[in-house]
C-alpha positions as CSV (number, residue, x, y, z in Angstrom):
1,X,0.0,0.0,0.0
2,X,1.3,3.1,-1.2
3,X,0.3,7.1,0.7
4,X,-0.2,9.6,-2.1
5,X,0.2,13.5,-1.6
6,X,-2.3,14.8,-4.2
7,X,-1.7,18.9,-4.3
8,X,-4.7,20.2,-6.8
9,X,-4.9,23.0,-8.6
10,X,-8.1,24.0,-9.6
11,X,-10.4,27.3,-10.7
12,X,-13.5,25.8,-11.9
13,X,-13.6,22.6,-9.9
14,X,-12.9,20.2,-13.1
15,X,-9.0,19.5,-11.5
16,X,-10.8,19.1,-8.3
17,X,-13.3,16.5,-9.5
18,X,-10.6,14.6,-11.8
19,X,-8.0,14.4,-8.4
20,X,-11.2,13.1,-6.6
21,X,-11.8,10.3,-8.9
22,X,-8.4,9.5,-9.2
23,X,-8.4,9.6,-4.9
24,X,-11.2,7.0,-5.0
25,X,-9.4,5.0,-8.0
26,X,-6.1,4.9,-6.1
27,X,-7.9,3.4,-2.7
28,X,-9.7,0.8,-4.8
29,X,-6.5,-0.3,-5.9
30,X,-5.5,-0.9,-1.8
31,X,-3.7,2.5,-1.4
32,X,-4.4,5.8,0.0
33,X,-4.6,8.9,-1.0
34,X,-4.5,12.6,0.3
35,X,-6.0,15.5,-1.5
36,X,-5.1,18.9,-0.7
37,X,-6.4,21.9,-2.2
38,X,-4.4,24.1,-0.2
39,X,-0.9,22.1,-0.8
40,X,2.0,23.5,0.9
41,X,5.2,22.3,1.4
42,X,5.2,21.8,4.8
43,X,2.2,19.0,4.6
44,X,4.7,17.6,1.6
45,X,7.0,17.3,4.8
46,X,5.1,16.4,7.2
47,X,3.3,13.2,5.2
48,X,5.1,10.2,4.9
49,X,4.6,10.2,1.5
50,X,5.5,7.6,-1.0
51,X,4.4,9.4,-4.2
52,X,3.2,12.8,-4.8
53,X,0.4,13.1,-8.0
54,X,-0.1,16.7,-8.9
55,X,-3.3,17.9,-10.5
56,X,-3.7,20.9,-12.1
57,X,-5.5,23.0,-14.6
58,X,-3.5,25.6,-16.5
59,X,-5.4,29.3,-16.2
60,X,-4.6,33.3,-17.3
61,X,-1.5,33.1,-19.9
62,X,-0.4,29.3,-18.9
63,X,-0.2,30.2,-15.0
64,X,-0.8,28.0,-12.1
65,X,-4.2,28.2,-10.5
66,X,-4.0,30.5,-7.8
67,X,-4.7,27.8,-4.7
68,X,-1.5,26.1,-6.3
69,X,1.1,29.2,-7.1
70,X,1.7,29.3,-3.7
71,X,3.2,25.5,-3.8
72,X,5.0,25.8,-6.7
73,X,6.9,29.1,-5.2
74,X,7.5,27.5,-1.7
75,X,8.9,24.6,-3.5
76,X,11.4,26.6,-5.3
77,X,12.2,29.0,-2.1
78,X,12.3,25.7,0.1
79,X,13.5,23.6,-2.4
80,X,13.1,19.8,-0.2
81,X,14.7,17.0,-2.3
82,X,12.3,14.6,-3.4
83,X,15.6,11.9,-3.6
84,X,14.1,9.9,-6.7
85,X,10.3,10.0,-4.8
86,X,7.9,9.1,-7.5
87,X,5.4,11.7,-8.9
88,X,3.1,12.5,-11.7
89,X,1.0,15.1,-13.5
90,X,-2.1,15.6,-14.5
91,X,-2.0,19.0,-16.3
92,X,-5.7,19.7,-18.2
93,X,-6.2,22.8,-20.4
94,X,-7.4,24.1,-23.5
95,X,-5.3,23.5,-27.0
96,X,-6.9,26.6,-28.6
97,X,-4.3,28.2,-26.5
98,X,-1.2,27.0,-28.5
99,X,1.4,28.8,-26.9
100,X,0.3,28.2,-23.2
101,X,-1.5,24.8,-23.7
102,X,-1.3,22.9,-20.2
103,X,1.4,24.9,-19.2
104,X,1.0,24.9,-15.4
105,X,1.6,21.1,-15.3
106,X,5.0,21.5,-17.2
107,X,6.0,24.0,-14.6
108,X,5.1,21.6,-11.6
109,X,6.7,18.9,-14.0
110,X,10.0,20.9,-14.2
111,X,9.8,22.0,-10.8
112,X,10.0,18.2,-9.3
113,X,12.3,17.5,-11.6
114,X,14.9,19.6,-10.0
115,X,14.0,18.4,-6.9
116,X,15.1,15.0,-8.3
117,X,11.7,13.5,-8.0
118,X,11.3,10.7,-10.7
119,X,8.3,10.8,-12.9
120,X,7.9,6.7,-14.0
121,X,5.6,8.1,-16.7
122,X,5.2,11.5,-18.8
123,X,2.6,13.9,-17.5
124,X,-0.4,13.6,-19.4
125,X,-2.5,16.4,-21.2
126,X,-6.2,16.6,-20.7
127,X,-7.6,19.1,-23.5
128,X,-10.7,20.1,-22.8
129,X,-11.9,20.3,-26.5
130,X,-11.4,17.0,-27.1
131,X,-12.9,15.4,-24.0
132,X,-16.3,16.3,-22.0
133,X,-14.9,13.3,-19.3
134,X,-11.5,14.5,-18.1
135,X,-11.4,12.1,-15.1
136,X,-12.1,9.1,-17.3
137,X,-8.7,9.9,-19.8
138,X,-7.1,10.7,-16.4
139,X,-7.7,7.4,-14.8
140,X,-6.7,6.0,-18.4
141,X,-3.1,7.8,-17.7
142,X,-3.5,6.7,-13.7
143,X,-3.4,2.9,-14.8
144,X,-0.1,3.0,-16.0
145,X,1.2,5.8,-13.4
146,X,0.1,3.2,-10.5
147,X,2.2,0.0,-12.1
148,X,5.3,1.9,-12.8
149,X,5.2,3.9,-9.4
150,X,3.5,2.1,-6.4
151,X,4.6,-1.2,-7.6
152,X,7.5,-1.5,-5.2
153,X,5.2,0.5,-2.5
């Protein structure tokens, strides 16, 4: 059984929703799972965390929703080593916005990247023009993210 940090980033509740079915998908498969809508990286700390799956919608001009931003800029000012900890993310967005599509889960990509997390799988994009069930392509993507990173947990 693996304990998952999942930090959400969310405006209109649709990163939310896809981090709760993936929540509920991760304890049917025997593990548990922590959402946290007000991540910070103190309760990264303080959890005994053995993967950490970051959920997040991209708003403005590619930005980080604004109940994430703080996260993302504690985890560069902070910077705690993630030593090879397994992580993954869900990054949803809109493709009509070329330049900035799903942007805020490349940053929180590249952030726990230099931390030297280790991502078993890409991050996945969720376009909202293509999809009305983002949680159902997510827990597509949270199949394979389970087998290559709680397998050992």
């Amino acid at each position: 059984m693996a304990d998952v940090y999942i930090p959400v980033g969310s405006v209109s509740g649709t990163a939310t929703a896809v981090a709760v079915a993936c929540a509920k998908a991760l304890e049917a498969a025997g593990h548990k799972a922590t959402i946290d809508q007000a991540a910070s990286v103190a309760a990264l700390n303080a959890g005994n965390w053995d993967a950490v799956l970051v959920v997040t919608s991209t708003t403005g001009r590619g930005d980080i929703p604004t109940n994430l931003a703080h996260f993302y800029v504690e985890l560069e000012a902070q910077f705690p080593l993630q030593n090879d900890r397994p992580f993954g993310v869900i990054s949803l967005g809109d493709s009509s916005y070329d330049q900035t599509f799903c942007n805020a889960g490349a940053l929180m990509e590249e952030r726990f990247y230099q931390l030297q997390g280790k991502a078993p799988v890409p991050r996945v994009t969720i376009d909202a023009t293509e999809t009305q069930t983002p949680d159902d392509d997510a827990l597509f993507w949270l199949q394979e993210w389970m087998s290559a990173a709680l397998t050992s947990s």
